[in-house]
C-alpha positions in Angstrom: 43.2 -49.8 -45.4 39.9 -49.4 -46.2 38.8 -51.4 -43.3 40.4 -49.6 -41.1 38.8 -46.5 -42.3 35.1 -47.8 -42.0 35.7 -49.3 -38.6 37.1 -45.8 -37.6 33.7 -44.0 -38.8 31.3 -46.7 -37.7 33.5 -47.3 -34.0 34.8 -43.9 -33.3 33.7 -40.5 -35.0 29.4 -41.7 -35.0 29.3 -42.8 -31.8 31.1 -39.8 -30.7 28.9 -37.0 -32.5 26.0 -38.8 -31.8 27.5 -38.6 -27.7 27.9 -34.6 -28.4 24.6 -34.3 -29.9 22.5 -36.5 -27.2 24.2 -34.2 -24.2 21.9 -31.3 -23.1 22.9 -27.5 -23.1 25.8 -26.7 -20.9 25.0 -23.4 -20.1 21.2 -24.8 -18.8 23.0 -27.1 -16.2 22.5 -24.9 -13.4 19.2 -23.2 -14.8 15.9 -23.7 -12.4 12.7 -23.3 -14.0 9.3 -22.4 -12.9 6.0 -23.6 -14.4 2.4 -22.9 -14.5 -0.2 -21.9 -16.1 -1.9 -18.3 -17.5 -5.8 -18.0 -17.7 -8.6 -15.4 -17.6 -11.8 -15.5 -16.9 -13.7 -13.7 -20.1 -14.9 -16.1 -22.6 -12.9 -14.9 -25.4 -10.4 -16.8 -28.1 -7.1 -15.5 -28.6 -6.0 -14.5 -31.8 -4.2 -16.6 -33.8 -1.1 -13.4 -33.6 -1.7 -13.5 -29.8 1.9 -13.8 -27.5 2.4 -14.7 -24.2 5.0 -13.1 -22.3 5.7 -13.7 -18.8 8.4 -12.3 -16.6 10.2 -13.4 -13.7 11.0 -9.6 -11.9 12.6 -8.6 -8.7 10.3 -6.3 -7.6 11.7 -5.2 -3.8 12.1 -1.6 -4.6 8.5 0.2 -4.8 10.1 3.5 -5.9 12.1 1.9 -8.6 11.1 0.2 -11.7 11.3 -3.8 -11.8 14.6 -5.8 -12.4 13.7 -8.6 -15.0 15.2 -11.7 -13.9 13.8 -14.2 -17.0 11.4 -13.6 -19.6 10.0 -16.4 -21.9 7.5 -15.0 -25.2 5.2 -18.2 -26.3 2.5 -18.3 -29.0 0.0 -20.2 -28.0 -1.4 -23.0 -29.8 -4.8 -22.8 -28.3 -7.0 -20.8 -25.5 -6.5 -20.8 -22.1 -5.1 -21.9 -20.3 -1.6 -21.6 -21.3 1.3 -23.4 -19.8 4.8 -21.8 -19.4 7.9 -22.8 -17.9 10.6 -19.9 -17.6 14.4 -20.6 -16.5 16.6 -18.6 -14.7 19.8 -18.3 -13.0 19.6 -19.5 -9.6 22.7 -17.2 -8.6 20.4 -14.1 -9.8 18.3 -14.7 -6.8 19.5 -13.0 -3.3 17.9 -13.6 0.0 15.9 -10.6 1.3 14.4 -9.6 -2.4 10.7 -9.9 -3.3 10.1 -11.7 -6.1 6.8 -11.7 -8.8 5.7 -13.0 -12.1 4.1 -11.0 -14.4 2.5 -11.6 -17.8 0.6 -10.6 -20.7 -0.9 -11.2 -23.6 -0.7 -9.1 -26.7 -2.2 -9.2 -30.1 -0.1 -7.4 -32.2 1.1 -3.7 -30.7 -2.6 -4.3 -29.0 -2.7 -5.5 -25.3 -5.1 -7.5 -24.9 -4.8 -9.1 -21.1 -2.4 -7.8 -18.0 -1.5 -8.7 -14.6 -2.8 -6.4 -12.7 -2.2 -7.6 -9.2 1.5 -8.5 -7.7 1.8 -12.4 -8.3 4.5 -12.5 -5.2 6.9 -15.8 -5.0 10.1 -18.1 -4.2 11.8 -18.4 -7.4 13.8 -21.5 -5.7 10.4 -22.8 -4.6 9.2 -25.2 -7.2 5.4 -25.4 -7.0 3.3 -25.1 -10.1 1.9 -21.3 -10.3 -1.6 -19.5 -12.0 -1.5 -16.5 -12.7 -4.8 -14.7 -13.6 -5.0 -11.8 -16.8 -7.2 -9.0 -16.1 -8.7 -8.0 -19.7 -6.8 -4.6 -21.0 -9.2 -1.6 -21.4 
């Protein structure tokens, strides 16, 4: 009886959780990403409390605030520049809308660098994006 049991652990329940555990996310099957790279051009280090957030917004109405699409916070291990990948919703996206990124970089409650020029893209468009931080005043 014993046997039996053993050969049931070792033949059927590890193989299975071990399945379960190797198979990505569900809810990330569908999910595109977009990847890149943030950098500015003053010679300054970051931090070591400094956050990256970058957004993907829809941005089509200029009388209207932005519609945040993704968002994705990193602390970065080292200076600039930093890599990000953000994923989103493909079914989020309509045809028509203007799309931009946006990020910054905060130390604290202090902001420290800002986009401060529309960073316009195709969200379903996969090339590899830089966006450049103005320094916050």
């Amino acid at each position: 009886m014993l046997d039996r049991i053993a050969e049931f652990f070792i033949f059927g329940l590890v193989p299975l959780v071990v399945g379960v555990l190797a198979v990505p996310e569900v809810t990330k099957a569908g999910e595109k990403t977009i990847a890149g790279e943030v950098t500015y051009r003053e010679r300054i280090a970051l931090p070591p409390d400094a956050v990256l957030v970058v957004e993907l917004a829809d941005v089509s109405l200029a009388d209207a605030p932005a519609t945040v699409i993704a968002k994705r916070r990193i602390a970065p291990t080292g200076q600039v520049p930093i890599r990000f990948e953000i994923g989103f919703d493909p079914k989020a996206i309509e045809r028509g809308r203007t799309y931009a990124l946006q990020a910054r970089i905060t130390a604290g409650e202090r902001l420290m660098f800002i986009t401060d020029t529309r960073h316009q893209l195709d969200p379903l468009d996969a090339k590899p994006q830089t966006l450049l931080l103005k320094m916050a005043r």
